[in-house]
C-alpha positions as CSV (number, residue, x, y, z in Angstrom):
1,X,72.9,108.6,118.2
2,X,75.5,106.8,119.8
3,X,79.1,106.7,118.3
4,X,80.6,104.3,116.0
5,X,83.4,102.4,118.6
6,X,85.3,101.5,115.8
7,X,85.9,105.0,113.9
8,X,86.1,107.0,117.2
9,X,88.9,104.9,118.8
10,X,92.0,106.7,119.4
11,X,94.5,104.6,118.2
12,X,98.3,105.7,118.2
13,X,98.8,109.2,118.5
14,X,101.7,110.8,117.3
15,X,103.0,111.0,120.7
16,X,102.3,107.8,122.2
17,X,104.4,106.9,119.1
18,X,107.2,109.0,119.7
19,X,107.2,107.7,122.8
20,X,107.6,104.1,121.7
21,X,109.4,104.0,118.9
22,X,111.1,107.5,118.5
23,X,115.1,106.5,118.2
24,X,116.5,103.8,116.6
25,X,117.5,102.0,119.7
26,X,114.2,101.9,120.5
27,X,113.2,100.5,117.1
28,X,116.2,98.0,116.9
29,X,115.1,97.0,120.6
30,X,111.4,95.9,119.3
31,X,112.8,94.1,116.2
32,X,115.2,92.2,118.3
33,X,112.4,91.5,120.6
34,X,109.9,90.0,117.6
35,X,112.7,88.2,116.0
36,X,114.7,86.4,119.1
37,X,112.3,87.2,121.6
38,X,114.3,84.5,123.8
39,X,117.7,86.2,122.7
40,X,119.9,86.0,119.9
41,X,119.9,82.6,118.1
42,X,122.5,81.9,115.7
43,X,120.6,81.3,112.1
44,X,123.4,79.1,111.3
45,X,124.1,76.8,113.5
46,X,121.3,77.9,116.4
47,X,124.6,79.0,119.1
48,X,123.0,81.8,121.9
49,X,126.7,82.5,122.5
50,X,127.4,85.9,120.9
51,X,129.1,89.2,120.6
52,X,128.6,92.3,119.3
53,X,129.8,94.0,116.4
54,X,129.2,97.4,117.5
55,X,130.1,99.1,114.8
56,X,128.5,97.7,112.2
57,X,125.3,96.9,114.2
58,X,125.9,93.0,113.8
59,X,125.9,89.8,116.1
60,X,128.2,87.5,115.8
61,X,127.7,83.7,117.1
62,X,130.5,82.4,119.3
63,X,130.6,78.8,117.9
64,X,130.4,79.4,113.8
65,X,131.8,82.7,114.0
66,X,129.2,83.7,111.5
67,X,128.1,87.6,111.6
68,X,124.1,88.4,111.4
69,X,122.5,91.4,110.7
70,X,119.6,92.4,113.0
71,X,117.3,92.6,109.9
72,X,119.0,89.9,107.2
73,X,115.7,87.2,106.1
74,X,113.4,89.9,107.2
75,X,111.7,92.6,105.0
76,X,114.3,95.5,106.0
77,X,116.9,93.6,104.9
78,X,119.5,95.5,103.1
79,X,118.0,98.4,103.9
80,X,119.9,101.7,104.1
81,X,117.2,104.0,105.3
82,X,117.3,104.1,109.1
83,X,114.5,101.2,111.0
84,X,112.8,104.8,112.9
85,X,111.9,105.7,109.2
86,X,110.4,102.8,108.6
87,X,108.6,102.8,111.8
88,X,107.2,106.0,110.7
89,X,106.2,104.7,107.8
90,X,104.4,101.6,109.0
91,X,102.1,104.5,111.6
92,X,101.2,106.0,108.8
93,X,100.1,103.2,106.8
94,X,98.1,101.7,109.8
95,X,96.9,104.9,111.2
96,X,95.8,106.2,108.2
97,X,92.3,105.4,107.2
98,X,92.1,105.6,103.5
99,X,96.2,105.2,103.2
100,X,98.5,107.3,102.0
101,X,100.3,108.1,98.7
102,X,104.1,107.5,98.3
103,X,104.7,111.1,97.3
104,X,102.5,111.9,100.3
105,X,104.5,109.0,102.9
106,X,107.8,110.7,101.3
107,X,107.4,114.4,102.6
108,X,106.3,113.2,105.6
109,X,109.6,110.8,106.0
110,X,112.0,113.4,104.3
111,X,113.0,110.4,101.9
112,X,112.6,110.4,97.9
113,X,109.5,109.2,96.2
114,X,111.2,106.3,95.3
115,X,112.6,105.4,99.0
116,X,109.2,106.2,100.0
117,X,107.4,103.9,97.2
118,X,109.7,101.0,97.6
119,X,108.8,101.1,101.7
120,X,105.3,101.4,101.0
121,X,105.2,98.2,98.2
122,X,107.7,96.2,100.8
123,X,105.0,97.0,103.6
124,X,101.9,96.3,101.6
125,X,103.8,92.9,100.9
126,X,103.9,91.6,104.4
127,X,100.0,92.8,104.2
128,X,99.7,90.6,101.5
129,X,101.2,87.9,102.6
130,X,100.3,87.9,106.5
131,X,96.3,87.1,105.1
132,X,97.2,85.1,102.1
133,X,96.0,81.7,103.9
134,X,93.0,82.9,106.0
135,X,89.7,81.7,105.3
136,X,86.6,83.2,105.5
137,X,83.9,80.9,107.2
138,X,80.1,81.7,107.9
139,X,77.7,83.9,106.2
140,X,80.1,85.9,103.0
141,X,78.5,88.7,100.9
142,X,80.3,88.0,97.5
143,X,80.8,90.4,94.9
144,X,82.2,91.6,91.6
145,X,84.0,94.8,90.7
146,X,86.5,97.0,88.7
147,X,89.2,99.4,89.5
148,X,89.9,101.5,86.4
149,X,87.2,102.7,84.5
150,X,86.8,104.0,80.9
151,X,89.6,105.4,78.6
152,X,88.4,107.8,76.1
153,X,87.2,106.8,72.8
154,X,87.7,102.9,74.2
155,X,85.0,99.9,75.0
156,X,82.7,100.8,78.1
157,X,81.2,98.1,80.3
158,X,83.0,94.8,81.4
159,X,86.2,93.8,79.8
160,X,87.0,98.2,79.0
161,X,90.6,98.8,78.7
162,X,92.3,99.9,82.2
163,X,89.6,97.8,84.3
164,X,91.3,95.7,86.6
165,X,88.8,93.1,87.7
166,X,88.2,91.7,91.7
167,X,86.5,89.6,93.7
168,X,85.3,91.1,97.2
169,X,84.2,89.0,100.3
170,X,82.9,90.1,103.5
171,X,82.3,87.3,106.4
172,X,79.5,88.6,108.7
173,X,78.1,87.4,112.1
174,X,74.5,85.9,112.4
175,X,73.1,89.3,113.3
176,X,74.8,90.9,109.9
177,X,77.5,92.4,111.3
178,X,80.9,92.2,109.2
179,X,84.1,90.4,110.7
180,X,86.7,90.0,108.0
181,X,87.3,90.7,104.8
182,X,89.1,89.0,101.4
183,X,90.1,91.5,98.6
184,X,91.1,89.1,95.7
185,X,92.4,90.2,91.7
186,X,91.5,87.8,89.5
187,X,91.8,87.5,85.8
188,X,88.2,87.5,84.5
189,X,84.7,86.6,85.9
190,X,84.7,83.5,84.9
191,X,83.9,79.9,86.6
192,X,87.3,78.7,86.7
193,X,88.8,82.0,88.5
194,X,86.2,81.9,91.1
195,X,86.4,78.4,91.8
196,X,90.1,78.8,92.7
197,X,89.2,81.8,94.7
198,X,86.8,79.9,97.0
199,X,89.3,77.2,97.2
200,X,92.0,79.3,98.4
201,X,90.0,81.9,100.4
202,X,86.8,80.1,101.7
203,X,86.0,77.6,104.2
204,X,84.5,74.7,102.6
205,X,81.5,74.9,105.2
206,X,80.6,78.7,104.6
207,X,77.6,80.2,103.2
208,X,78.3,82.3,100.1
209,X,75.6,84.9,99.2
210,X,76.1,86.6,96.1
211,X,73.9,88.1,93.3
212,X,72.9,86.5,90.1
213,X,76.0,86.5,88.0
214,X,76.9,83.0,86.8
215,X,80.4,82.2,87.5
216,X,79.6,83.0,91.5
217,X,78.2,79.5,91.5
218,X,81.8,78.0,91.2
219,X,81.9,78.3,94.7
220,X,80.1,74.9,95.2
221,X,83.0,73.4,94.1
222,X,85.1,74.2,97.0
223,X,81.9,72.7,99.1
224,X,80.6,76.1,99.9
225,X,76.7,76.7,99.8
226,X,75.3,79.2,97.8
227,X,72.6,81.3,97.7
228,X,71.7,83.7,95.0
229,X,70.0,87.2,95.6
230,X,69.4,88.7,92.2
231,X,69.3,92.1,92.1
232,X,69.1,93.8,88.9
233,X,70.9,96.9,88.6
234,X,72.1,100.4,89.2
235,X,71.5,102.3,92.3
236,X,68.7,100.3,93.9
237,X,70.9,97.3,94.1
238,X,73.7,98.2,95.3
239,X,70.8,99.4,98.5
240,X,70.4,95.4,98.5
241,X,70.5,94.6,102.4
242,X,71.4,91.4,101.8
243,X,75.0,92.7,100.3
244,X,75.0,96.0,102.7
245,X,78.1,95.2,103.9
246,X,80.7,94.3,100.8
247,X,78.9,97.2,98.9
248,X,80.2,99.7,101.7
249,X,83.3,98.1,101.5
250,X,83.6,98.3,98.0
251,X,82.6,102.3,98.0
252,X,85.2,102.8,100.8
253,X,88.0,101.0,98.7
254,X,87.2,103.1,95.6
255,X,86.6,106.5,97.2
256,X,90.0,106.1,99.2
257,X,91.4,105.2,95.7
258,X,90.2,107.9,94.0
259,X,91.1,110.6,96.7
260,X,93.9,109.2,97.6
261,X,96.0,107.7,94.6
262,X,93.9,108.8,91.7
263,X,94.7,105.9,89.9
264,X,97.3,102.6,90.8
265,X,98.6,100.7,87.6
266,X,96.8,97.2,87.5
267,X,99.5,95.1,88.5
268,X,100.3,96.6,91.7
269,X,96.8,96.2,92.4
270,X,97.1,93.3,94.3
271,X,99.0,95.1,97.1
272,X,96.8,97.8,97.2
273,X,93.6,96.0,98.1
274,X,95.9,93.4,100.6
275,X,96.8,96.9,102.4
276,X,92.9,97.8,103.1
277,X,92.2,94.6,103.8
278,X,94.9,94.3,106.6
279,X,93.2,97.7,107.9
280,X,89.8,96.9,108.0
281,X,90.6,92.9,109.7
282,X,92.3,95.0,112.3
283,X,90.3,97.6,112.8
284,X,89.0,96.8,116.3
285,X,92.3,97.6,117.7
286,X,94.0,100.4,115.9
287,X,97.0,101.3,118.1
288,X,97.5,97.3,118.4
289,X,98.1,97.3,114.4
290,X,102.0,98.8,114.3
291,X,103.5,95.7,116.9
292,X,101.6,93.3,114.8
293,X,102.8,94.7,111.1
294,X,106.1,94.5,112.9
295,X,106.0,91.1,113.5
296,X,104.4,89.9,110.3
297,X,107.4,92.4,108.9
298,X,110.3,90.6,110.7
299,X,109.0,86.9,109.5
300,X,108.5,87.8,106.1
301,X,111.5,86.9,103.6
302,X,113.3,89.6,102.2
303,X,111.2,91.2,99.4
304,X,114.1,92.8,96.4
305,X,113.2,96.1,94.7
306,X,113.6,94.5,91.6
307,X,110.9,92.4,92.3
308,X,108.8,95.0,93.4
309,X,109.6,96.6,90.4
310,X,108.8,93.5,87.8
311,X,105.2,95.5,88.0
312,X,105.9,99.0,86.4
313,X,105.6,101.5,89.4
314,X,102.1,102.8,90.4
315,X,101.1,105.7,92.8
């Protein structure tokens, strides 16, 4: 049997790594390259003319005489863990197949849980925000789920305390293979939540496949066609070939969930799922996933712990 391309690619190795981003000259050097890659550019007043504030590890612009940081607007701004450690980080959380837990990410950095949750959550942002406006187009497989499951002596079955509900989406090729993948929270199962969900994450010319639950047939109303497969349930349907693809999906998310984190609180949940998702639409090129978090990381505005934080913490 020949071998999956995908899963047997080498990716980054630890050395190659080392290699390329080892020091923090070397790091600084790749975030100066992804954020002026045509030199340093005043965010003031756009002057090139500069100096260094050696130092302090600033620039400062000949003409407004205003100093800049290397990583003020971007998502290591203000940061005072070194940019190697959060080079580290971003290998692990794009080398890793089914993640990596923040107590887990923090032995491995030598940083606190906390340092090494509030990197994580800051990453998993720029995840979230770098696919926010993609679209899905072609054949989807659409389906329902939960993360969270029963508490004891509580309701079972939709709408059971601790269930977090989702929406998954897989876009496939004409022979059935899958391309990309949406991973959206959404507040019920209802006709209005999956209308706005097609709107946002569906092109309007797409074919939507899902099974017979009613509110998947909001999606006409972003101009999507839609075909229902009905399926019944337990075991038997979830072997539906028609949805082959977003059910293995699904069982990857929750095994890496359970085996991983054990259990996320619901309203980091958004995060989580944006960080497989971000995995799985880059998959095809694993050691190519670091430069490109790194640029998505160095155009996304600064993201606050306290925001982070608005959400009580989760794994």
């Amino acid at each position: 049997m020949a071998r999956n391309t995908v899963q047997f690619q080498k990716g980054l190795s630890e050395v190659a790594f080392d290699h390329l981003y080892g020091t923090e000259t070397k790091c600084r050097a790749v975030v100066m390259a992804w954020r002026w890659p045509n030199g340093f550019e005043c965010p003031v007043c756009g002057g090139r003319r500069h100096s260094e504030v050696k130092t302090r590890g600033l620039f400062q612009c000949s003409d407004c005489r205003r100093q800049t940081s290397l990583i003020a607007g971007t998502i290591f701004a203000a940061t005072k863990v070194a940019l190697r450690v959060w080079f580290r980080a971003m290998y692990h959380l794009t080398q890793s197949k089914q993640g990596i837990s923040s107590i887990e990410l923090g032995r491995r950095l030598g940083v606190t849980q906390t340092t090494a949750w509030t990197i994580k959550h800051k990453l998993a942002q720029v995840m979230m925000e770098r696919d926010a406006d993609t679209q899905l187009n072609g054949r989807i497989e659409l389906d329902d789920a939960y993360l969270g499951g029963e508490r004891s002596g509580g309701k079972r079955g939709r709408g059971a305390a601790g269930k977090t509900p989702f929406v998954a989406a897989v876009e496939t090729t004409p022979e059935g293979k899958p391309v990309r993948l949406k991973l959206r929270r959404v507040n019920s199962f209802g006709s209005h939540a999956l209308s706005d969900f097609a709107k946002r994450s569906l092109d309007p010319n797409c074919e939507v496949v899902s099974d017979g639950l009613a509110c998947f047939a909001a999606v006409t109303n972003a101009g999507c066609r839609h075909q229902v497969i009905k399926t019944g349930s337990g075991p038997t349907a979830a072997r539906t070939p028609a949805f082959r693809w977003v059910n293995t999906a699904l069982g990857n998310i929750k095994a890496a969930i359970t085996g991983t984190y054990r259990s996320i609180h619901q309203k980091h949940v958004p995060r989580y799922l944006a960080e497989f998702e971000y995995r799985f639409n880059r998959r095809y090129d694993l050691a190519a996933m670091l430069p490109r978090l790194t640029a998505a990381a160095v155009s996304t505005p600064p993201m606050p712990y306290r925001l982070l934080k608005l959400a009580e913490v989760g794994a």
